[in-house]
N, C-alpha and C positions, 0 to 999 in steps of 0.2 A: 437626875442631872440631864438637861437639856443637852443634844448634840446638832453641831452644827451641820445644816444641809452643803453648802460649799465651801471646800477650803479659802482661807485668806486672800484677797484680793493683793498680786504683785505688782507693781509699779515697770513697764518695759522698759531696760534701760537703754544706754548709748548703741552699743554693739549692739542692740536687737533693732533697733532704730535704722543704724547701718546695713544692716543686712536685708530689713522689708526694704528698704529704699532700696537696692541693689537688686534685688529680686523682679521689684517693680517696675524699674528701667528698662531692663531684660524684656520684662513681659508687654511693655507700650512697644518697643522696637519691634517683636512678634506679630502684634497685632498690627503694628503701622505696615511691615512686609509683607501681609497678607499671612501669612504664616497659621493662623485660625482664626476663626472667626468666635466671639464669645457667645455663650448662650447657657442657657439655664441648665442645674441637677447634671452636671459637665462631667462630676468622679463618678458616676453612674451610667452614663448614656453616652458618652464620647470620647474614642479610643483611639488613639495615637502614638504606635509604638516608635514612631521617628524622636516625636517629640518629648516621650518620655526618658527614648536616651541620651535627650541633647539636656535633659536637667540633670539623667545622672553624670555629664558627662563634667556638668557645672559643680558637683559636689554637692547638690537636692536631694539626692536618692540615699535610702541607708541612713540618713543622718544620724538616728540611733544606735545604727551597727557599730560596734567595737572595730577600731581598723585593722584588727587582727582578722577579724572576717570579711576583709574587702570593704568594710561601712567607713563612712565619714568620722565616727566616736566625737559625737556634739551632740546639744542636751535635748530634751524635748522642748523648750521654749524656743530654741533655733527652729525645730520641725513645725514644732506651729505658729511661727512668723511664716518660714516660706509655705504651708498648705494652705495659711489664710490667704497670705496673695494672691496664690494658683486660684482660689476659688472666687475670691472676690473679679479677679478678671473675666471667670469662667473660660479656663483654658482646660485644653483635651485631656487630663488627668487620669480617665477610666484606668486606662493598660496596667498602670502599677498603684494603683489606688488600695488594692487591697493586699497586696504580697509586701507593700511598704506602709501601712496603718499598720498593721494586725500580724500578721504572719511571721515576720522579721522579728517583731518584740517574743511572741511565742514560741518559737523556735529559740531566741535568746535563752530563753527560759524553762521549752522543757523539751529541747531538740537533743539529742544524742551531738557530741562531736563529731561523725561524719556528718551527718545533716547538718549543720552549722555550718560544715565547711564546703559541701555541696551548693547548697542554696542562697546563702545570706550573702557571698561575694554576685553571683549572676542575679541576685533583687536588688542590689546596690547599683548595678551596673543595667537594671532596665531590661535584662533580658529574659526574664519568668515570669511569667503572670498568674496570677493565683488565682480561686475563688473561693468559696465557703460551702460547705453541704452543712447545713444544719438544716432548716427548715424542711419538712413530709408533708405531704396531703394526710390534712385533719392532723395534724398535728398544731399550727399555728403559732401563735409563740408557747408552746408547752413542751418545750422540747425534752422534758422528761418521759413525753410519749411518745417517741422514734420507733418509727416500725426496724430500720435499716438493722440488716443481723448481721455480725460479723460471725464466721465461725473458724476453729483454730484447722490446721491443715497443718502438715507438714512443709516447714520454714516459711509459715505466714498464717495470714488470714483470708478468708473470702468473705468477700462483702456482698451481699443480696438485698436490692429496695431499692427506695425513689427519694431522692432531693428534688426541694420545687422550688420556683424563683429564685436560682444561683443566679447572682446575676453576672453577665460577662460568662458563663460556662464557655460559650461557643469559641471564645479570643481566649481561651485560658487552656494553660498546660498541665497544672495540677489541681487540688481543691483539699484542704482539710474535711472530713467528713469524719461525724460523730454518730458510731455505731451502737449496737448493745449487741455487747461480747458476754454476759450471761443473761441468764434467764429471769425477764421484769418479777422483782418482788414485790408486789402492791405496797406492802409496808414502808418499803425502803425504794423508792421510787427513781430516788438520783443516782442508785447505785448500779454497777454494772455495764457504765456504759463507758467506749475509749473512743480517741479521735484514733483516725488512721490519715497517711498522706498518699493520696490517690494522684497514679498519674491517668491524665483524662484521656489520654490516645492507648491506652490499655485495652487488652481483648473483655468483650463485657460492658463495657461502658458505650453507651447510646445516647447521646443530647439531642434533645428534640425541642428547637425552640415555642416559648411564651408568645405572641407578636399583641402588643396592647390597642384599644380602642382605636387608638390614632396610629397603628399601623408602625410604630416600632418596636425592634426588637433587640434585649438589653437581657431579660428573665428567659430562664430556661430550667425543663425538666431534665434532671439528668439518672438514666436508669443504672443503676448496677446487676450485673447478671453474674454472681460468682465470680466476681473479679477479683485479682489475687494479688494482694498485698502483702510484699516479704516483710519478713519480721523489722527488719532495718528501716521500713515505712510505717513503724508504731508511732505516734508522738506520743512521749512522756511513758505514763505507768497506765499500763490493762487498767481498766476498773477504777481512773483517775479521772473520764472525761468530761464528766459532768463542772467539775473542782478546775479543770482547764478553762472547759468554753466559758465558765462565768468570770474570770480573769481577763479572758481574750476581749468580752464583751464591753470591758469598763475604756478599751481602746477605738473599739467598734461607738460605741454612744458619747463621746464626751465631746468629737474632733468637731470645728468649722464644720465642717459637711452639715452638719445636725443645722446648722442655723444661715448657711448662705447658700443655699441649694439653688434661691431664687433670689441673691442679690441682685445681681445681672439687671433681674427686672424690674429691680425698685431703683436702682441709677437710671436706668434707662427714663421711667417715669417722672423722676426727679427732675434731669436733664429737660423733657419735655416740658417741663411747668415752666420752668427759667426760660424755654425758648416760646412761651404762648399755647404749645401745641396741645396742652390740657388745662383744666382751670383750678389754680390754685386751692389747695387744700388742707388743712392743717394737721387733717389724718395722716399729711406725710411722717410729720414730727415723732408720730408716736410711733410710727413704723420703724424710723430711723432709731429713736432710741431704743426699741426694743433690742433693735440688734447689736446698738453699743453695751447694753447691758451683758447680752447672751456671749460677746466677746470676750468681758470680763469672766465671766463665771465658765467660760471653756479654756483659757488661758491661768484662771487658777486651780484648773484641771490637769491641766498638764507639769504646772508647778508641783501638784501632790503626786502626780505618775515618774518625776525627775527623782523623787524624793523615796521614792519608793512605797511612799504611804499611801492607804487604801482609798479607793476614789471611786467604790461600785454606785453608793447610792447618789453622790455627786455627779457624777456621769450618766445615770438615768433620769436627773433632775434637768441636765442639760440637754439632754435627747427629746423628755417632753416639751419642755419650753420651747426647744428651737423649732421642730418639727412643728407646731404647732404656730409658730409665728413664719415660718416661710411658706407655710402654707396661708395664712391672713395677708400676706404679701401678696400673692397671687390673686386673693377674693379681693383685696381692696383697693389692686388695678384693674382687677376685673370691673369693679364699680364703678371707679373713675370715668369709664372708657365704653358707660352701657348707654348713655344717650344717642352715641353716634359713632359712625366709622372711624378707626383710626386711619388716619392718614400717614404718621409715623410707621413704615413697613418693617424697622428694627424691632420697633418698640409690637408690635401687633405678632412679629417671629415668636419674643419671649414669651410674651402671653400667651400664645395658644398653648406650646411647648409647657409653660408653667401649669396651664387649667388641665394639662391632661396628666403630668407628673405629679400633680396634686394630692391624689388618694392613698398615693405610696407612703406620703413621707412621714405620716405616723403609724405606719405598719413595719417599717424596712426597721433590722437593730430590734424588734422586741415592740409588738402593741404597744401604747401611752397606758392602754388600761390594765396592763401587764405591769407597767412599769411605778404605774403609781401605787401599786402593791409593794414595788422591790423599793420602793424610794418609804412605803410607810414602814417597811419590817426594816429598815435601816436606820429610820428615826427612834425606832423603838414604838414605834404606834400600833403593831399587830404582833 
């Protein structure tokens, strides 16, 4: 029996209509104020805790959250109208980018009732920033090969090892990090291992920023030294975190992010054709439909995450595709724009911004070539 790679394509109705339109106004008024400036790969590289709590302030933030825990309790198709906006304007999103994707739904699902009731109200309200420790040196996307050791102590754990490319570690107060709490069985390779909730201002913990090519910095090494995680900073079950982070990851790869990293820079191009300032092209066309395509197929990603049905191989389907087309975005302004100087000094901001975030964007969430393993053992092809 053939199975299908994405779920069903939904139709967005009235009220979700009303709500981008609403979101959108909002965000031309920002930008017209000077409030920020847009620019490319935004939920990654540009952090704005003012403006993150003037969206939870709007009812943006949480939207998933049950309003028993301080969230909005509205569906995921509400959540990704307003993140496609934020992103398509390319507004400052970083600060709660990942405590509101990821961590909020997690926690929903395998956070003890204090933790619930701790965190999910101050991520609703913009005031925690999270990050991710998954990723080691020489680990790569294989994260069944985590060096990080958790070992048991009295009323907690110690954690000992190295996260690399967290991104945001430095602006961030905690970090889920996924340890091995027993001893690697070669055989049984996913076993063993548990996430823990680390707070990053804890004795032990050392960030030492990444700073990239061009001189920014977003990635960071973050070391643990014996740092000591009470038992009430477990997420979920010992010896379940393998079974968590591949859950956590179908939230991590399916979102907008995956596909308008570098919207920013293909309007901006656009713009410039209509005004003269480049010459007309019909490579735009396909650009532009690329992305109308990868909209749909993220948007009926989220309709199967509402649903509560399984969306791992559909969200890794979306994560290659998109990452690979925001990044052809970039090469084929980059082409546009190889004859001669740009003149355009907005349009030449994204650009460079774009060619140097460019490398990341099918490594970040899981290698493409990782992925198109998880996308064929989900077709049933391996």
């Amino acid at each position: 029996m053939s199975r299908q790679l994405v779920p069903p394509v939904v139709v967005e109705g009235a009220a979700l209509l009303d709500l981008r339109l609403e979101v959108r106004e909002f965000l031309a008024e920002q930008v017209s104020a000077g409030r920020f400036v847009p620019h490319v790969d935004t939920w990654l590289t540009r952090w704005d805790r003012d403006f993150t709590r003037e969206l939870a302030a709007r009812g943006w933030l949480g939207m998933v959250i049950p309003t028993e825990y301080g969230g909005q309790g509205r569906t995921y198709l509400e959540r990704f109208v307003v993140t496609e906006e934020l992103l398509v304007v390319g507004a400052p999103v970083a600060a709660h980018w990942v405590a509101e994707r990821q961590i909020g739904p997690s926690l929903l699902t395998y956070g003890t009732e204090e933790q619930k009731r701790d965190f999910l109200p101050r991520i609703s309200r913009g005031e925690v920033v999270f990050g991710i420790g998954m990723s080691e040196p020489d680990s790569g996307s294989d994260l069944a090969s985590v060096r990080t050791r958790a070992e048991r102590v009295e009323g907690g754990w110690r954690l000992t090892g190295t996260k690399v490319w967290t991104s945001g570690a430095h602006e961030a107060d905690a970090f889920f990090a996924l340890a091995r709490s027993a001893p690697l069985d070669p055989a049984h390779r996913h076993e063993g291992l548990s996430q823990f909730i680390v707070d990053l201002g804890a004795p032990g913990v050392s960030i030492r920023p990444i700073i990239s090519m061009g001189g920014d910095h977003h990635f960071n090494e973050v070391h643990l030294d014996g740092v000591l995680v009470p038992d009430d900073r477990v997420l979920g079950t010992i010896g379940e975190g393998w079974r968590q982070v591949t859950s956590e990851l179908g939230f991590e790869r399916s979102g907008p992010e995956r596909y308008l990293s570098t919207f920013q820079l293909l309007a901006a191009a656009a713009q410039a054709m209509g005004e003269g300032g480049l010459p007309l092209d019909q490579g735009l066309g396909r650009q532009v439909a690329r992305v109308a395509a990868l909209h749909q197929m993220s948007f009926a990603v989220s309709t199967a995450l509402e649903a509560h049905a399984e969306a791992d191989t559909a969200a890794a389907a979306v994560k290659v595709l998109g990452t690979t087309a925001e990044g052809d975005i970039a090469d084929y302004v980059d082409t546009l724009t190889a004859s001669g100087w740009i003149e355009d000094e907005e349009l030449y901001t994204l650009l460079h911004a774009a060619i140097l975030q460019r490398p990341g964007f099918t490594l970040r969430g899981g290698t493409n070539e990782i992925l198109r393993g998880v996308i064929a053992r989900g077709l049933g092809m391996r």
